[in-house]
C-alpha positions in Angstrom: 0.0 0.0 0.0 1.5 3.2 -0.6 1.7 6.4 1.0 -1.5 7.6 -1.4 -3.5 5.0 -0.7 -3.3 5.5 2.9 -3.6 8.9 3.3 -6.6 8.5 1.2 -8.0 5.7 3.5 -7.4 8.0 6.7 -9.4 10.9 4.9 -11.9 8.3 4.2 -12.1 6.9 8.1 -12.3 10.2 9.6 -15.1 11.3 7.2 -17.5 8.3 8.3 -16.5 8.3 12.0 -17.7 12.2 11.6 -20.6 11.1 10.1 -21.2 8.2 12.8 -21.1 10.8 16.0 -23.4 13.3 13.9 -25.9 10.5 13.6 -25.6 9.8 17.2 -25.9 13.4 18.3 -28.6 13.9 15.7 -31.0 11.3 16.7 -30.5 11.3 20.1 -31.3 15.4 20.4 -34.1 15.2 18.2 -35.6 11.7 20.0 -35.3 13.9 23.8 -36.8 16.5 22.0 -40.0 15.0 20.4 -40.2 12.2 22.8 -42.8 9.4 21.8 -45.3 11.7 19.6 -47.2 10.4 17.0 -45.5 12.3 14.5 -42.0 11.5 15.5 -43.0 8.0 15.2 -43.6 8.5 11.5 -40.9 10.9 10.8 -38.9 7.7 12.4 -40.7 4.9 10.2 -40.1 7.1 6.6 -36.8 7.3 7.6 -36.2 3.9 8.4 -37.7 2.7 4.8 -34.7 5.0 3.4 -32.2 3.3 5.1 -34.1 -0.6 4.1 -34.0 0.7 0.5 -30.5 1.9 1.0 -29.3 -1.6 1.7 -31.3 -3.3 -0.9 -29.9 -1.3 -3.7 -26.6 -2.0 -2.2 -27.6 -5.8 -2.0 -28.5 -5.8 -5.4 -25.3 -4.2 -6.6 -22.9 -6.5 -4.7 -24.8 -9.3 -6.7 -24.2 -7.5 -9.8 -20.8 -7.5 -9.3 -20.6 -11.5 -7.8 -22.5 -12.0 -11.5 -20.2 -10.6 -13.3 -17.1 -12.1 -11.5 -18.6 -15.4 -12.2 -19.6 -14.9 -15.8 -16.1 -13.1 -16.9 -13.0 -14.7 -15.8 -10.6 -12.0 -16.7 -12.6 -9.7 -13.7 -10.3 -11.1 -11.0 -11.6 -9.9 -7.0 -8.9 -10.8 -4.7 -9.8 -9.0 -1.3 -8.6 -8.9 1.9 -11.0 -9.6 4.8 -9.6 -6.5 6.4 -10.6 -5.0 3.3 -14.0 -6.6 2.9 -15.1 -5.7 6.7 -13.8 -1.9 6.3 -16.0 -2.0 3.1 -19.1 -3.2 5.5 -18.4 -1.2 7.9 -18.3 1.9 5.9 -21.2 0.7 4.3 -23.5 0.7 7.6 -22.7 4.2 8.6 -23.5 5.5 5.3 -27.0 4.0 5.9 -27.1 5.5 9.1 -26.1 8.4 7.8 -29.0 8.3 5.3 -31.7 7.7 7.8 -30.0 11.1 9.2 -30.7 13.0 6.6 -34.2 11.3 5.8 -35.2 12.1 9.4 -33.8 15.5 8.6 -36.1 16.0 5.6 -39.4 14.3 6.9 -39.0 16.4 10.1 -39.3 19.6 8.4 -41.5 18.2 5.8 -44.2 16.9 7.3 
């Protein structure tokens, strides 16, 4: 791995973590401040269809890609599993950080 590479996954790293503790303070302020009302609730159940929908289109994309792996033999995928569970992991705050910004737009949309 070279220096580019790393710098580039460090960028990356502090980016999501960012985006993790924004979620957190996010949702938690908003959930003290709205408490269990009816419209929360909904605000809450939009958001959450975001994020499902997030993950299926990502589902459906990594089996594109398995697909295609399988029907061309010159597409080579030789990953780590470092690799693979930084991918995931990555992959799972982004979601998160959908559902954010969904909550973010049904709350001052509805």
């Amino acid at each position: 791995m070279n220096l580019y590479t790393a710098i580039m996954i460090i960028i990356f790293s502090l980016i999501v973590l960012l985006m993790f503790f924004y979620n957190m303070l996010y949702q938690g302020k908003t959930a003290y401040k709205y408490g269990n009302d009816e419209r929360w609730k909904r605000v809450e159940e939009k958001a959450n269809a975001v994020m499902i929908n997030f993950f299926y289109v990502i589902t459906v994309v990594c089996g594109l890609v398995i697909l295609c792996s399988i029907f061309w033999k010159e597409l080579n995928l030789d990953i780590s599993l470092r690799s693979a569970l930084t991918v995931i992991i990555f992959i799972i705050v982004i979601g998160n950080f959908c559902r954010t910004c969904a909550m973010k737009y049904f709350d001052k949309n509805m």
